[in-house]
C-alpha positions as CSV (number, residue, x, y, z in Angstrom):
1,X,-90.9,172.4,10.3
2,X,-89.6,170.9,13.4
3,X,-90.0,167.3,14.0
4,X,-91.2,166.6,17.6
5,X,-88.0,165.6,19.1
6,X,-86.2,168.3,18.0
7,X,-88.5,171.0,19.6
8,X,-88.0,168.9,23.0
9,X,-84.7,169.3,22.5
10,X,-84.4,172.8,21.7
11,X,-86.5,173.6,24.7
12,X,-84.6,171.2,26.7
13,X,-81.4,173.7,25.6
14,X,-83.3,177.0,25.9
15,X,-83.8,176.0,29.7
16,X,-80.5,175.3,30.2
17,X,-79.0,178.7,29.1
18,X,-77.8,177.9,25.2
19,X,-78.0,181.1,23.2
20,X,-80.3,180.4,19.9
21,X,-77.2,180.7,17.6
22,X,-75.8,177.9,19.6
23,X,-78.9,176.2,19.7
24,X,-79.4,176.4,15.8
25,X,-75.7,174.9,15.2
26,X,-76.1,171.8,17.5
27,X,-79.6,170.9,15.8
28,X,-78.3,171.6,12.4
29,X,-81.2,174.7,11.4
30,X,-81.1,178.2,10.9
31,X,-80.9,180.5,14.0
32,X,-84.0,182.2,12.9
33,X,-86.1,179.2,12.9
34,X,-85.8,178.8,16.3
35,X,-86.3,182.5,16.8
36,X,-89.1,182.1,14.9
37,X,-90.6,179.6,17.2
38,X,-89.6,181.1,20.6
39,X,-91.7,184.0,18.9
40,X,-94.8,181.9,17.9
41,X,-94.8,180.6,21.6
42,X,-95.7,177.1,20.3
43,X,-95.5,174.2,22.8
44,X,-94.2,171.0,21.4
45,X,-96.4,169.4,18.7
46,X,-98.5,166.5,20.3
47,X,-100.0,163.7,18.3
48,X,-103.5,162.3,18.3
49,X,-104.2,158.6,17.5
50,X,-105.4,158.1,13.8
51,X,-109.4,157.3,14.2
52,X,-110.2,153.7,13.2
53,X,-110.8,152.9,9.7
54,X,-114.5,152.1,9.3
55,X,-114.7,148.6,8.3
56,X,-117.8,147.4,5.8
57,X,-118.7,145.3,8.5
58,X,-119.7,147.8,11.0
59,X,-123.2,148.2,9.7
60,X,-124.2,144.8,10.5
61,X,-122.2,144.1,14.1
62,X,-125.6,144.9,15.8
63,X,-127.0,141.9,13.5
64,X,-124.3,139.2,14.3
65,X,-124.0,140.3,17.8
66,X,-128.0,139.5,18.0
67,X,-127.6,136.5,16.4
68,X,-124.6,135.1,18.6
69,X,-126.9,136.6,21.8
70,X,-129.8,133.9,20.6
71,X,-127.5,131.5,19.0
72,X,-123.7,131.1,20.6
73,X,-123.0,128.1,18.5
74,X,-123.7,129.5,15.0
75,X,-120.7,129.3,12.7
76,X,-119.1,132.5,11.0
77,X,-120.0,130.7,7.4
78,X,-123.5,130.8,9.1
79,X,-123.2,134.3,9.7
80,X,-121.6,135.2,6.5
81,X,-124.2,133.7,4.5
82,X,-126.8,135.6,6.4
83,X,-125.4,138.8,6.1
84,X,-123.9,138.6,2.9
85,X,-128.2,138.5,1.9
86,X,-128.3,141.5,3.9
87,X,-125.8,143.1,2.0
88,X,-121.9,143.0,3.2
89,X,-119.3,141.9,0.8
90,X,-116.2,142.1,3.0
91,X,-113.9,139.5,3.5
92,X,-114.7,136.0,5.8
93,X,-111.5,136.9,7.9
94,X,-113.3,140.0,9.0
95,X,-116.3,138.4,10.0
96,X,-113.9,135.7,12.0
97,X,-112.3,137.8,13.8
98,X,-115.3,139.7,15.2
99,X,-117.0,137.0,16.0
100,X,-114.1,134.9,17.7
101,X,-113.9,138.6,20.2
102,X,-117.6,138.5,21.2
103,X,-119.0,135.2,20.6
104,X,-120.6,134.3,24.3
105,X,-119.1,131.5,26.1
106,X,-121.6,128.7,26.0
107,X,-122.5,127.5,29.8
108,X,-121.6,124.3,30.9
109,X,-124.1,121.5,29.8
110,X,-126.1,119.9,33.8
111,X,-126.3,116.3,34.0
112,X,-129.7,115.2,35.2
113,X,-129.0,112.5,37.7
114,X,-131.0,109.2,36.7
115,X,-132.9,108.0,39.6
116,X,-135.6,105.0,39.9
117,X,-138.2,103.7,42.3
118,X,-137.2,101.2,44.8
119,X,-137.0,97.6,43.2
120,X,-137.5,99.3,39.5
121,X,-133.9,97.9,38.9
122,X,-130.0,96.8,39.0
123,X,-127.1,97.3,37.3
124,X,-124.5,94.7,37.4
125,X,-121.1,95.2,35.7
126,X,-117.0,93.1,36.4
127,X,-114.3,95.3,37.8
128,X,-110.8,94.4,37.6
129,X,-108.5,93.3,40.4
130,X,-104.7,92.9,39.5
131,X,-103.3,91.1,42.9
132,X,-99.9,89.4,43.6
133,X,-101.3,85.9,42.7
134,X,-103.1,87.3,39.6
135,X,-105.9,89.1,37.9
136,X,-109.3,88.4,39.7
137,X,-112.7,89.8,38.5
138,X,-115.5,91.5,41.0
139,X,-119.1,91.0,40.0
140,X,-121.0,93.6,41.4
141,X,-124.6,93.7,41.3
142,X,-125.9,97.0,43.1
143,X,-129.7,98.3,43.8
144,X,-129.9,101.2,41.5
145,X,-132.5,103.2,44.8
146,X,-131.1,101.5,47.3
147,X,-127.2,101.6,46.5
148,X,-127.3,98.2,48.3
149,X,-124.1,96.5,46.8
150,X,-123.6,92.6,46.5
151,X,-120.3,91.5,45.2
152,X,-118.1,88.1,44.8
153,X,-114.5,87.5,43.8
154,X,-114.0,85.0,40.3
155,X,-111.1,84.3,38.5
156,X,-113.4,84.5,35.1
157,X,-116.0,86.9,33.5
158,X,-117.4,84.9,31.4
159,X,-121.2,84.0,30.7
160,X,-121.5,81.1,32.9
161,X,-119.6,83.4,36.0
162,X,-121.9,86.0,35.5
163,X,-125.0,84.1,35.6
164,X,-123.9,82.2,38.5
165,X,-123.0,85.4,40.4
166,X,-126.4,86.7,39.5
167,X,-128.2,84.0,40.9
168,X,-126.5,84.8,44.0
169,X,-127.0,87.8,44.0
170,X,-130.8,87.9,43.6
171,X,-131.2,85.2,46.6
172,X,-128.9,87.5,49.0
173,X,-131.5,90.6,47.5
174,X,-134.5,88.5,48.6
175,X,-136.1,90.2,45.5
176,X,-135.9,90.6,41.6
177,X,-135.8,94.0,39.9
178,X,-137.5,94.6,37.0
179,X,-135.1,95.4,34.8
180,X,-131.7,94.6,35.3
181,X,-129.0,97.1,33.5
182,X,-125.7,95.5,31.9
183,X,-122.6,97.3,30.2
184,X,-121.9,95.9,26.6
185,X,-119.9,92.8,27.9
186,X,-119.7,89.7,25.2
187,X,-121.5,87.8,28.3
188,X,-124.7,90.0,27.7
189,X,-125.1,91.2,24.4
190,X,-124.7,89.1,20.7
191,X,-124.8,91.7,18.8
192,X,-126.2,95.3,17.7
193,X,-129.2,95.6,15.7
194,X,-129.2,98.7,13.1
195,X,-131.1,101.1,15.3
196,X,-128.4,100.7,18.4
197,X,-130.5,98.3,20.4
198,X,-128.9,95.7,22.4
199,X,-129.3,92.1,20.8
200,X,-128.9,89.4,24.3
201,X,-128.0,86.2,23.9
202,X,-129.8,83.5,24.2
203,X,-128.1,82.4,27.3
204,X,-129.1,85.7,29.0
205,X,-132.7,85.8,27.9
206,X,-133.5,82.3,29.0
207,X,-132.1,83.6,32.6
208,X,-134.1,86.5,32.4
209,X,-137.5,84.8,31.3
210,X,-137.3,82.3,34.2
211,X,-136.2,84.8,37.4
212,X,-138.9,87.6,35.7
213,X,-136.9,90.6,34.9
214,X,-135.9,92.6,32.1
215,X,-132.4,92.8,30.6
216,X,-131.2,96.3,29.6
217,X,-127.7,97.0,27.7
218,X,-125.9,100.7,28.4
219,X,-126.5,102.9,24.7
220,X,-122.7,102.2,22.9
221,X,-120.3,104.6,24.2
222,X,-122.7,105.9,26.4
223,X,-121.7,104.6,30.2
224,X,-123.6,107.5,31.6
225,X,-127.1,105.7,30.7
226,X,-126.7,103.9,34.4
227,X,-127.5,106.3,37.0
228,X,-124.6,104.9,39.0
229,X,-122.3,103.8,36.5
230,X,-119.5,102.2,37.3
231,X,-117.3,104.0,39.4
232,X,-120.6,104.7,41.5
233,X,-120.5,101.1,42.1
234,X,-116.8,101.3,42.5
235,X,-117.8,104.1,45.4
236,X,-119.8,101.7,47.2
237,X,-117.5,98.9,46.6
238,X,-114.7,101.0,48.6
239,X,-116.9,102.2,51.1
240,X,-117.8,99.0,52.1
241,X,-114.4,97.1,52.1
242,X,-112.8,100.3,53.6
């Protein structure tokens, strides 16, 4: 039987005039094979793609694909285990590679701005000023409704700065927040008890106690608890000086 290539090629020399005897010696076959297939009439032999193998997981792609509509997040050994109890005993890698093809992308998580009443609170943090004469700290103390920024230039951060500056701070306000919200700055905060919360110093809570408001630490590695945070206080530092 002729391969594919050589009936092209034998037509190719039929159209161009080559007697079959010729023909037969420059493909290496018998003359009457290709007499036999000038006779037949057949066209060259075309080739269909092999159909797909079924896989053992097809019966339960409807399942997984359900599951990963409800769920995106669930893991293949998740999967595996579930359908495994419906009956498949194919391989993991299988399951993988099916699900890494249709698993939905998960959407992108909104962040709820945190807002609060007027005079419900402040968030006071240091920024970091490297100038030719050396590195100067900025206490800024902002109005978390307001945005109203106060801010003053020291060449420490420590407790005694910080309390100072807030004292300021509060007398330019004219007012005292209730709660006033601090990053997790050695001025502020002792320690950490078991549960996370914030344990002040004694320093701080004295302060607080006598000017009537509420001190409140940012949750650890969590700078997003302020509403503003600190390049929103940043913002309106720039804004202001610009």
């Amino acid at each position: 039987m002729l391969r594919r290539e050589e009936f092209i090629i034998m037509q190719h020399y039929l159209e161009s005039g080559l007697s079959k005897t010729a023909i037969a010696k420059k493909l290496g076959i018998n003359r009457r094979t290709v007499h036999r297939y000038l006779k037949s009439g057949k066209t060259a032999p075309g080739y269909r793609p092999r159909p797909p193998k079924p896989s053992l997981l097809d019966p339960f792609k409807a399942y997984v694909l359900g599951r990963l509509e409800d769920y995106p997040e669930l893991s293949v050994s998740r999967l595996q285990t579930e359908i495994t109890a419906l009956g498949y005993n194919g391989k993991y890698t299988i399951l993988r590679e099916f699900v890494t093809s249709r698993r939905p992308e998960a959407p992108l998580p909104i962040e709820v701005r945190f807002e609060v009443n007027p005079g419900r609170q402040a968030q006071a943090d240091f920024a970091v000023f490297k100038t030719p004469f050396g590195t100067v700290y900025a206490l800024l103390v902002v109005l978390s409704w307001s945005r109203y920024l106060w801010v003053r230039f020291f060449y420490h951060q420590d407790q005694l700065t910080l309390l100072n500056g807030l004292h300021q701070a509060l007398i330019a306000f004219g007012e005292v927040p209730d709660t006033i919200l601090f990053d997790r700055m050695k001025a502020v905060v002792a320690s950490a008890m078991p549960d996370g919360e914030a344990a002040f110093t004694e320093e701080m809570l004295r302060f607080a106690r006598h000017y009537g408001y509420q001190p409140k630490a940012c949750r650890p590695y969590r700078a997003k608890t302020k509403g503003n945070g600190k390049s929103g206080i940043m913002e309106s530092w720039y804004l202001i000086s610009s």
